[in-house]
C-alpha positions as CSV (number, residue, x, y, z in Angstrom):
1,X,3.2,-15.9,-29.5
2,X,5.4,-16.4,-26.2
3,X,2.8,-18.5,-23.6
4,X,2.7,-17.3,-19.9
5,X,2.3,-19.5,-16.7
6,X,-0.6,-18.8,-14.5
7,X,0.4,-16.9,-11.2
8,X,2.5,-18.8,-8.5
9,X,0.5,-17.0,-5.8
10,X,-2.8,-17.4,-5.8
11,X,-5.6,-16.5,-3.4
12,X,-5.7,-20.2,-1.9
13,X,-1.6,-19.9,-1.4
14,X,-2.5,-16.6,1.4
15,X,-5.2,-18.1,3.1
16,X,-6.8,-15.2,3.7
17,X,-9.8,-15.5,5.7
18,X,-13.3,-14.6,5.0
19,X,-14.5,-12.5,7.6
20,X,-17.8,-13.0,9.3
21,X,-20.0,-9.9,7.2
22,X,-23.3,-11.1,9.7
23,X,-21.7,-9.6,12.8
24,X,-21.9,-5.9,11.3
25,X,-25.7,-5.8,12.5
26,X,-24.2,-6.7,16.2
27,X,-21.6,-4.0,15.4
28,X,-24.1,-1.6,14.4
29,X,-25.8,-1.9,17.2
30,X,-22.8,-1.7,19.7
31,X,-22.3,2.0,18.1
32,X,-25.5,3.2,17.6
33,X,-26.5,3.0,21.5
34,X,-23.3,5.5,22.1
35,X,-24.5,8.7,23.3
36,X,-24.8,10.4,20.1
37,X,-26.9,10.6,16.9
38,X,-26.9,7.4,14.5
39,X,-24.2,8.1,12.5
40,X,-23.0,11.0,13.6
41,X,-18.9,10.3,13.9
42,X,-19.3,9.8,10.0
43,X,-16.2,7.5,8.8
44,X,-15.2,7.0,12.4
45,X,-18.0,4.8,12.8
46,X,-16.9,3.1,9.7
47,X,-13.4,2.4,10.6
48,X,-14.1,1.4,14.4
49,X,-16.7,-1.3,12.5
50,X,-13.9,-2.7,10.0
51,X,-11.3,-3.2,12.8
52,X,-14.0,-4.8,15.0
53,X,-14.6,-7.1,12.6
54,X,-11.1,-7.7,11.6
55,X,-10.3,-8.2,15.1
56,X,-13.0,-9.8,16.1
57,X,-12.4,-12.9,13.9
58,X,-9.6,-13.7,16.1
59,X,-10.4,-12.8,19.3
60,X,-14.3,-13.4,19.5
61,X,-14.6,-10.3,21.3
62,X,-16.8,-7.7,18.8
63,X,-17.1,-5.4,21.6
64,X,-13.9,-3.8,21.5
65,X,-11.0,-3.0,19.6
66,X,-7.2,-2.1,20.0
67,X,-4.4,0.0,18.1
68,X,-1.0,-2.2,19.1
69,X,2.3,-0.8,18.4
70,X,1.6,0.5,14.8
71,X,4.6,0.6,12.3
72,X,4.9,1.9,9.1
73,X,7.4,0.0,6.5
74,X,9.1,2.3,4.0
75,X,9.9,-0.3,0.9
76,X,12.9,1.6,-1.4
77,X,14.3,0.2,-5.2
78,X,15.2,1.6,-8.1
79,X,14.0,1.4,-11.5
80,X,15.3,1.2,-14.9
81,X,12.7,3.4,-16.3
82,X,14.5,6.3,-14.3
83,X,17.5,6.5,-16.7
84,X,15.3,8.1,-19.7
85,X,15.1,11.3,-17.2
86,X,11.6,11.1,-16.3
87,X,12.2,12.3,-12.8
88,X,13.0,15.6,-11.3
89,X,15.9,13.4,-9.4
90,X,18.5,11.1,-10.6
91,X,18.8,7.8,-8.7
92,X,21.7,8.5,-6.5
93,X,18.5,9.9,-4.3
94,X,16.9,7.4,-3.5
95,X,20.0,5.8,-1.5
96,X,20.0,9.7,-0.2
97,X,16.7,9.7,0.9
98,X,16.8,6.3,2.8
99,X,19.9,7.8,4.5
100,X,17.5,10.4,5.3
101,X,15.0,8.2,6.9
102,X,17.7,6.2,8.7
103,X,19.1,9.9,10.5
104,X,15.6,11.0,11.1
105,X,15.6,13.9,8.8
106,X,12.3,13.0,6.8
107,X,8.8,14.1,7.0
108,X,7.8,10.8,8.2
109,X,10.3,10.6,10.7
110,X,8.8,13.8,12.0
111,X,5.6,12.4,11.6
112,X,6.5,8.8,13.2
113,X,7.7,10.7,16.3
114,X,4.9,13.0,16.7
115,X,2.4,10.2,16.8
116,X,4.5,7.0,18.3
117,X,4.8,4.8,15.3
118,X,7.3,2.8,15.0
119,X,9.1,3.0,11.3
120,X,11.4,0.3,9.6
121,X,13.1,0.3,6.0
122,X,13.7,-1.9,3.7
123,X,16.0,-1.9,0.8
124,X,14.4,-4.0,-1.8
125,X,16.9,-3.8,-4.2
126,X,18.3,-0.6,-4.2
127,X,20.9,0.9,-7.2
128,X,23.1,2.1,-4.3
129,X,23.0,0.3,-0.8
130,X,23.4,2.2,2.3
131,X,26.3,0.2,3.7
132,X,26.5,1.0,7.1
133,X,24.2,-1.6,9.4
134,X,21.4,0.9,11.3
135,X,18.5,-1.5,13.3
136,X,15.8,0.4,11.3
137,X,16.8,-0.7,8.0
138,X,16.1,-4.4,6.5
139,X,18.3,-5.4,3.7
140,X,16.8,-7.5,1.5
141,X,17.6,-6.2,-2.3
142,X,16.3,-9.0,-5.0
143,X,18.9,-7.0,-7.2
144,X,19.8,-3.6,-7.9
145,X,17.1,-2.3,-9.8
146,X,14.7,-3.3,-12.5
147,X,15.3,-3.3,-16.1
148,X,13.7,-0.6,-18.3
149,X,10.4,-1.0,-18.7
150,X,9.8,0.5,-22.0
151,X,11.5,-1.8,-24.0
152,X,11.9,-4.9,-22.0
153,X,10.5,-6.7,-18.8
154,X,11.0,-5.1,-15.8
155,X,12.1,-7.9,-13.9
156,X,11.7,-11.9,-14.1
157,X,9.5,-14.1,-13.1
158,X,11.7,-15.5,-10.2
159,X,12.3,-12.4,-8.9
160,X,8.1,-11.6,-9.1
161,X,8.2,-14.5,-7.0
162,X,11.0,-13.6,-4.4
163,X,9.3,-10.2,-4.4
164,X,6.2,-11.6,-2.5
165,X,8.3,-13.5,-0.4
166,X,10.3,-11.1,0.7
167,X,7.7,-8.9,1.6
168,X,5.8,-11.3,3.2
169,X,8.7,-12.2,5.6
170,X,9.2,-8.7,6.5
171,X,5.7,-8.2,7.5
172,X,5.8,-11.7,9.6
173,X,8.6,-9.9,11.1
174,X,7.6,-6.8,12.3
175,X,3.4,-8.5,13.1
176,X,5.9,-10.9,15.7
177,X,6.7,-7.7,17.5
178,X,2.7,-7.6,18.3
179,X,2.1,-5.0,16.6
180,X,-2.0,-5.2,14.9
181,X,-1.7,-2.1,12.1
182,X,0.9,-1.8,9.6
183,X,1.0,1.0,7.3
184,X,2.7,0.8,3.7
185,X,5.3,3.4,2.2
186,X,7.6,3.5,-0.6
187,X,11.0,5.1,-1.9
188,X,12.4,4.9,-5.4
189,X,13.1,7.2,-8.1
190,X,11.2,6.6,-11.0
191,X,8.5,4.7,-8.9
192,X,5.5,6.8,-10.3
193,X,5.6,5.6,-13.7
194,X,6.1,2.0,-12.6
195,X,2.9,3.0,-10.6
196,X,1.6,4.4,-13.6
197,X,2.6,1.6,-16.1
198,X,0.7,-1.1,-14.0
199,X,-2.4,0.7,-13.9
200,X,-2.4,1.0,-17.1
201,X,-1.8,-2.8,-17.8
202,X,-4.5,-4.3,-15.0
203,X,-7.1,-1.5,-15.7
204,X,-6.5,-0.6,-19.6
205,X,-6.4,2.7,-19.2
206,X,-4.3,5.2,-21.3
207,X,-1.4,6.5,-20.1
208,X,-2.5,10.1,-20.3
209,X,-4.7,9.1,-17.7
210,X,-2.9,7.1,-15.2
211,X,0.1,9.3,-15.7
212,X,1.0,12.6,-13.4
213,X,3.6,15.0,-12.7
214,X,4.8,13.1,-9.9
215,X,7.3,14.8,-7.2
216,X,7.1,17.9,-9.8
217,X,8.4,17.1,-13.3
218,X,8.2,19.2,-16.5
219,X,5.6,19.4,-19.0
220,X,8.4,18.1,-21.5
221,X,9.2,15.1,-18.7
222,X,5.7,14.5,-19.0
223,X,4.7,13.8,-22.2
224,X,8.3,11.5,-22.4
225,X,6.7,9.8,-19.4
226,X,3.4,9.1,-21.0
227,X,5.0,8.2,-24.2
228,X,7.2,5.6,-22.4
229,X,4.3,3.9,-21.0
230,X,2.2,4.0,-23.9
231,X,5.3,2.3,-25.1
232,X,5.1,-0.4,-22.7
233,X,1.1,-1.2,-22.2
234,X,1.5,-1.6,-26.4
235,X,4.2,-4.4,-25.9
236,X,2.4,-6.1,-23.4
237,X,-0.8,-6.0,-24.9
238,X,0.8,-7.6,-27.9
239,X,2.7,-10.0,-25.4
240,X,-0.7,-11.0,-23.9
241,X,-3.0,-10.6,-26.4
242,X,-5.1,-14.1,-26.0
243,X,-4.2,-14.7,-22.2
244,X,-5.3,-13.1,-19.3
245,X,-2.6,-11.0,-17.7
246,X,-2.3,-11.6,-14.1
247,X,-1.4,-9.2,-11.8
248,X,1.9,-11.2,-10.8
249,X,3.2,-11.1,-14.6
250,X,1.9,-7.0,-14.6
251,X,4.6,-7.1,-11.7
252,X,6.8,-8.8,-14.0
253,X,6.4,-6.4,-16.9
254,X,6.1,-3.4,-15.6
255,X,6.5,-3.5,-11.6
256,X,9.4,-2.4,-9.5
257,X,11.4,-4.5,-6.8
258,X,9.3,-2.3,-3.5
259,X,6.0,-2.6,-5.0
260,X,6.3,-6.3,-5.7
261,X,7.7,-6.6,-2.2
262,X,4.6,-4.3,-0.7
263,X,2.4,-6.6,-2.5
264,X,3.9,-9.7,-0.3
265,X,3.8,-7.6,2.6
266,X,0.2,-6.6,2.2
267,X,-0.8,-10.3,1.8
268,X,1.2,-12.0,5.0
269,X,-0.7,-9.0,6.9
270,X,-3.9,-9.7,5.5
271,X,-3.4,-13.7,6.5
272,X,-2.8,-13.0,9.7
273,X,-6.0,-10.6,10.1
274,X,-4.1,-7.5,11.0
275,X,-5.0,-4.1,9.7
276,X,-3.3,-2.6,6.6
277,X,-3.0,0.9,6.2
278,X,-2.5,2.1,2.7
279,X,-0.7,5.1,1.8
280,X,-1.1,7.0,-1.9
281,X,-0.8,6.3,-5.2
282,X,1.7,3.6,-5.4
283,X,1.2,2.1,-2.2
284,X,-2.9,1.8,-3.5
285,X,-1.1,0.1,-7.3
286,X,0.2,-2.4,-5.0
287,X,-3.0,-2.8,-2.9
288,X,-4.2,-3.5,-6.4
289,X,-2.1,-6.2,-7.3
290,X,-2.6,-7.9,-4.0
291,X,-6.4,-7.8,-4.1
292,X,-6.0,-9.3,-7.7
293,X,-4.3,-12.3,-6.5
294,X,-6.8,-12.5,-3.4
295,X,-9.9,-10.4,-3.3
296,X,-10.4,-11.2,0.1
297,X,-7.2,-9.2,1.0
298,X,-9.3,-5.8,0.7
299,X,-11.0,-7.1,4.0
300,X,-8.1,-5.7,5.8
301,X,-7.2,-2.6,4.1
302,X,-8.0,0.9,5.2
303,X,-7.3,3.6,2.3
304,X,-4.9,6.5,4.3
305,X,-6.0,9.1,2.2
306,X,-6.2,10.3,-1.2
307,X,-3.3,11.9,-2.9
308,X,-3.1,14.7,-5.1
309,X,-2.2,12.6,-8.5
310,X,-5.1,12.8,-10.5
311,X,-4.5,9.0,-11.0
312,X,-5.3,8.0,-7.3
313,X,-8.5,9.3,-7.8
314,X,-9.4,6.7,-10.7
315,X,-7.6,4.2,-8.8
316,X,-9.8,4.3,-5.7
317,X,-12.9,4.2,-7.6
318,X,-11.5,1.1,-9.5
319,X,-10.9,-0.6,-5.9
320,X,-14.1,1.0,-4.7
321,X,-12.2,2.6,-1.9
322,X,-13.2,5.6,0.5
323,X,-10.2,7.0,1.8
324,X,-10.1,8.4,5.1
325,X,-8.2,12.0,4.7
326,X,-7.7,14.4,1.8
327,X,-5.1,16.7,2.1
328,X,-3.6,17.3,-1.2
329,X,-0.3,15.0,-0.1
330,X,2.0,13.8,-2.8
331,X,5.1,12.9,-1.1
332,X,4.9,8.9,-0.3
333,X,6.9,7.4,2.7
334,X,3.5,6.5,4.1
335,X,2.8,9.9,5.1
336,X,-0.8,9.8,4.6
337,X,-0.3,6.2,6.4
338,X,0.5,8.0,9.4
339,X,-1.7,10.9,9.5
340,X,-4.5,8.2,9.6
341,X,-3.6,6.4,12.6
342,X,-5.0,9.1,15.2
343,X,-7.8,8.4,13.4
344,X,-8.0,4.7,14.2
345,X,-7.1,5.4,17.5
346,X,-10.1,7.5,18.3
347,X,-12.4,5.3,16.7
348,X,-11.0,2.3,19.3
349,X,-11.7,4.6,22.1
350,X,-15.0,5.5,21.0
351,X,-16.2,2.3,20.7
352,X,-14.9,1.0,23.9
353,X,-15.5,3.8,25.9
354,X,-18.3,6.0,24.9
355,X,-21.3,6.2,27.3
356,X,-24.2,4.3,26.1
357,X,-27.7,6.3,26.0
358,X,-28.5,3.6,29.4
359,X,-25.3,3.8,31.3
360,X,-25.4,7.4,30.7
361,X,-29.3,7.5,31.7
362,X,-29.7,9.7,29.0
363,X,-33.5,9.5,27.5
364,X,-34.2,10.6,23.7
């Protein structure tokens, strides 16, 4: 039986800090003298306590919070897995679809502009480049696309690596521009059952149950998609049937080049105590991995919302999660990434500027 290294990255390599939990009662406080009932803005109150701690660590200041700049960073690849049809969409689109983003023709274009977020995209190893240089679009393709899934690794070990690196410089990146909150996206045909196939392998769950329609395939696309994965989580178990697998080698086996990359991005943001905003079901696989290789990572994370793949739903309870909208979105880009920032936004200016019972001389 083939032997496996431990991880590269481990939790020590991010440095992720352990935030200070005995400040929540001081928190609590600081929002419970607002001029309304305890606990009456519901999961606003719960986000305006995570970013106070978050960004109280830094700053020492637990009595108010910001929202600087916030960007969402669409991650786009292709995978190997696509080319046994289990898409509604060859892979030509994705390059399409980043073309998209880059004109502003997208629903989170639409949405970035409505709400003033700033959006960048990143080709992490696309089958078909866009070739024409446009300042919102990062090139930094490992290669183009992984290998098929179902019958061989999706990618090496090296490029596992390069994938965390790469994400973690573009995240150092755009967190230089000052922005605080960065929100996760992704683009890639075939990127659901890459999703899919590593919950699957971390969680040992069948594929019947980590496995959905996707962007809208058939019943017959279906049952080829579950069958595919079943394929892989059976060669993998046999692979690592005495060792532990790590979430870095489930990257390996099963992962795509923009989830691996997310992963890294996630990580670097955690590090440097910003606020990450998670997006659906494959941005939440990759906040997966990256609280597998540091726990401490899920300090920082903020769950967008809750997608309408039945597969999210386990997901969230595997991470323990409580995301903050439900619309039935299904579409990626960070769309649900974006919808939640108005949210965070509110619950910075409630907590810094509501009227305390005393200033407000109210008596109850």
């Amino acid at each position: 039986m083939q032997t496996h290294q431990l991880p590269v990255f481990t939790s020590k390599y991010w440095n992720i800090p352990q935030l200070d939990q005995a400040k929540l009662a001081d928190i609590q406080v600081h929002i419970d003298t607002k001029t309304k009932p305890i606990g009456a803005l519901g999961q606003l109150e719960t986000i305006a306590k995570r970013l106070s701690l978050t960004q109280g660590y830094h700053s020492g200041n637990y009595q108010y919070i910001e929202i600087i700049h916030p960007t969402i960073m669409i991650f786009a690849a292709d995978h190997g897995i696509a080319q046994n049809g289990v898409s509604i969409a060859p892979s030509e689109v994705t390059r399409q679809m980043v073309a998209n983003f880059l004109a502003g023709g997208a629903a989170i274009n639409c949405f970035c502009d409505s709400l003033n977020i700033h959006l960048s995209v990143i080709d992490a190893g696309m089958l078909h480049p866009v070739e024409t240089p446009h300042p919102m679009l990062i090139n930094q393709s490992i290669v183009p696309g992984t290998a098929d899934f179902s019958i061989k690794p999706a990618m090496t070990h090296v490029q596992a690596e390069q994938c965390l690196l790469m994400g973690q410089q573009a995240a150092v990146q755009q967190l230089q521009t000052g922005t605080n909150v960065l929100g996760f996206g992704e683009m890639g045909i075939g990127n659901t059952s890459a999703a899919s196939a590593l919950l699957s392998v971390l969680t040992g769950l069948p594929a019947q149950q980590t496995t959905g329609i996707g962007t809208g395939i058939t019943s017959q696309q279906l049952m080829k998609k579950i069958r595919l994965i079943n394929l892989a989580q059976q060669r993998v178990q046999g692979q690592y049937a005495t060792d532990r697998l790590s979430a870095q080698s489930a990257l390996v086996e099963v992962g795509g080049f923009e989830i691996g990359q997310i992963v890294g991005a996630m990580l670097a943001t955690a590090s440097a105590g910003k606020t990450i905003l998670v997006d659906g079901f494959i941005v939440s696989v990759a906040a997966l991995i990256a609280t597998r290789i540091s726990p401490q990572a899920q300090q920082f994370m903020l769950f967008a919302h809750c997608s309408a793949e039945n597969a999210h739903q386990l997901l969230l309870k595997e991470l323990n999660a409580t995301p903050l909208l439900d619309l039935g979105l299904r579409l990626g880009e960070g769309t649900g990434a974006a919808l939640a920032v108005p949210l965070l936004r509110v619950a910075a200016n409630f907590y810094n500027n509501m009227a305390t019972f005393d200033s407000a001389q109210v008596t109850v």
